[in-house]
C-alpha positions as CSV (number, residue, x, y, z in Angstrom):
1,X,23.8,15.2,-27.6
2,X,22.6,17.9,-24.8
3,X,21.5,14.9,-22.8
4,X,24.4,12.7,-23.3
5,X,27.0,15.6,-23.0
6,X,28.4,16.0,-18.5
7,X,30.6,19.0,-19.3
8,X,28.7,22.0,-18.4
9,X,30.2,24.5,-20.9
10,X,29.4,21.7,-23.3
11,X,25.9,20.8,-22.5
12,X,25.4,25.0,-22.7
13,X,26.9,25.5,-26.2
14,X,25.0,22.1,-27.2
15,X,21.9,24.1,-25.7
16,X,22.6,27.6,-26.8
17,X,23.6,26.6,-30.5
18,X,20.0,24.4,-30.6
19,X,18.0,27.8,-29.5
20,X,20.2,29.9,-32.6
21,X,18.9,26.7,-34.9
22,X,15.0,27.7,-34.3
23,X,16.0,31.2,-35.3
24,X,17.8,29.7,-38.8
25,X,14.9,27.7,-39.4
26,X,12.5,31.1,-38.9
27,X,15.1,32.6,-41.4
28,X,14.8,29.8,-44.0
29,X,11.0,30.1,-43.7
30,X,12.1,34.0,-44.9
31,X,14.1,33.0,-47.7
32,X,11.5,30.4,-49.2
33,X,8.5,33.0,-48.6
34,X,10.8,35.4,-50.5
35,X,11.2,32.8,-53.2
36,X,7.7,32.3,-53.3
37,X,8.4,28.9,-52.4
38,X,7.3,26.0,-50.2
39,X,10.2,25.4,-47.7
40,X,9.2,21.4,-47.2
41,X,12.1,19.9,-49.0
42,X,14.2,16.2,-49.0
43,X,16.3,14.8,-46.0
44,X,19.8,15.0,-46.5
45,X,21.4,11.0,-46.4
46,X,24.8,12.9,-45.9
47,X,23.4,14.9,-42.7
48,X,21.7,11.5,-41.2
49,X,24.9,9.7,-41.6
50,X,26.8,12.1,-39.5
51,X,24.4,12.3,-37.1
52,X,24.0,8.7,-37.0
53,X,27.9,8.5,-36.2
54,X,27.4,10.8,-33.4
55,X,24.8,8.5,-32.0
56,X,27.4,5.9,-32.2
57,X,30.0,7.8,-30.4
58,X,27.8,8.1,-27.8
59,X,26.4,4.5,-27.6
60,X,30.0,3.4,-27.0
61,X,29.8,5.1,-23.8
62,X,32.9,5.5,-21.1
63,X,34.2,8.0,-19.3
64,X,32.6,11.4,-19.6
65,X,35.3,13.3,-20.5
66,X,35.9,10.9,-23.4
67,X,32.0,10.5,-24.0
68,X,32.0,14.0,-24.3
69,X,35.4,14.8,-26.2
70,X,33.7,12.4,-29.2
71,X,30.4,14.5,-29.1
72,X,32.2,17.7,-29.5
73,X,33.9,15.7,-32.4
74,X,30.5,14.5,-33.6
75,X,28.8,18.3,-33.2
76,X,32.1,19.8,-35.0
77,X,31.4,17.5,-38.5
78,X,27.4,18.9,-38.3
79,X,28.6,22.1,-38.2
80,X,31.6,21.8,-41.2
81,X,28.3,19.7,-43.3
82,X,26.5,23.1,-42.5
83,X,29.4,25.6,-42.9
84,X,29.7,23.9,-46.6
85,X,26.3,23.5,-47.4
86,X,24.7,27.7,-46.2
87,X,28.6,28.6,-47.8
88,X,27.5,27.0,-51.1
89,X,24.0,28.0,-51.4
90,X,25.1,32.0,-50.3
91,X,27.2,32.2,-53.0
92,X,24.5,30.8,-55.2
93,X,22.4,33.8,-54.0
94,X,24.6,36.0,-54.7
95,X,25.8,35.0,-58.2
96,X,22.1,35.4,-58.8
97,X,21.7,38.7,-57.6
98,X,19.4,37.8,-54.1
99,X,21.7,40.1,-52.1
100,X,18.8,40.0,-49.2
101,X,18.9,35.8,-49.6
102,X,22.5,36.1,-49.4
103,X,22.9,37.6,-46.4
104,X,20.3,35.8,-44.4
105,X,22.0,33.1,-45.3
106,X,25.4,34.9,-44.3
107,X,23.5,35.2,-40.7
108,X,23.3,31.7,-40.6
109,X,26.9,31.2,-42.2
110,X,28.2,32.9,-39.2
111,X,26.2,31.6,-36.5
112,X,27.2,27.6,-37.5
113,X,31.0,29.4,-37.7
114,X,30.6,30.9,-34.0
115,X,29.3,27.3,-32.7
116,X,32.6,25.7,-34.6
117,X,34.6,27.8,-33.0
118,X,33.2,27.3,-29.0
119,X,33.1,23.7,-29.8
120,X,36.8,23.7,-30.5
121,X,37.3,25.9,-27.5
122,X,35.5,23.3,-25.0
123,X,37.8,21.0,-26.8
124,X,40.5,22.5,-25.3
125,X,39.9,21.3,-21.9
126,X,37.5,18.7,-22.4
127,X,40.3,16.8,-24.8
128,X,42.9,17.2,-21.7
129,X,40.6,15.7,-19.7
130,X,39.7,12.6,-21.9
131,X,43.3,12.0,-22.3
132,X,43.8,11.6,-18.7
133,X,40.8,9.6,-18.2
């Protein structure tokens, strides 16, 4: 998406939110360590299919206003998959009294929230833009 995307505030969140991903992966590693568990686990089919969507958004190609109006769309429904699934699995930590899991995960919660949210502010302009192109 970073290399597809022409908007520069767009390719910079794309960029920015994939250097806060390396961090939630180092924190993940924490939480499975705590758990005295291996953190290798399953792919999720429900996170391939929307990236594969994305991929298809950006295959179709066009203008770059509209190219990059459908990646913000694409990068918004990874971050709502994420938002549910760290939202879920917090609250699991808590309920079972990993206060320390649970807020890691919080961290992380927060950080997919903060992407959301300049996504949908790049939308702003980007999705003016697309509509005149």
């Amino acid at each position: 998406m970073i290399e597809a995307a022409h908007h520069p505030d767009l390719k910079d969140a794309l960029q920015e939110h994939l250097d806060v991903t390396r961090t939630q992966i180092q924190r993940l590693d924490q939480i499975f360590t705590i758990l005295g568990e291996d953190a290798s686990g399953q792919t999720c089919k429900g996170m391939k299919g929307v990236i594969k969507e994305g991929d298809e958004i950006i295959s179709q190609g066009g203008e770059n206003a509209t190219v990059d109006a459908g990646i913000i769309s694409a990068a918004q429904r990874v971050e709502h998959y994420e938002m549910a699934g760290y939202g879920t699995v917090r609250t699991y930590a808590e309920l079972l009294g990993q206060q320390q899991i649970a807020s890691l995960l919080q961290q992380t919660l927060d950080e997919e929230k903060q992407a959301d949210e300049k996504l949908t502010e790049i939308a702003r302009s980007v999705n003016i833009e697309a509509k005149a192109a």
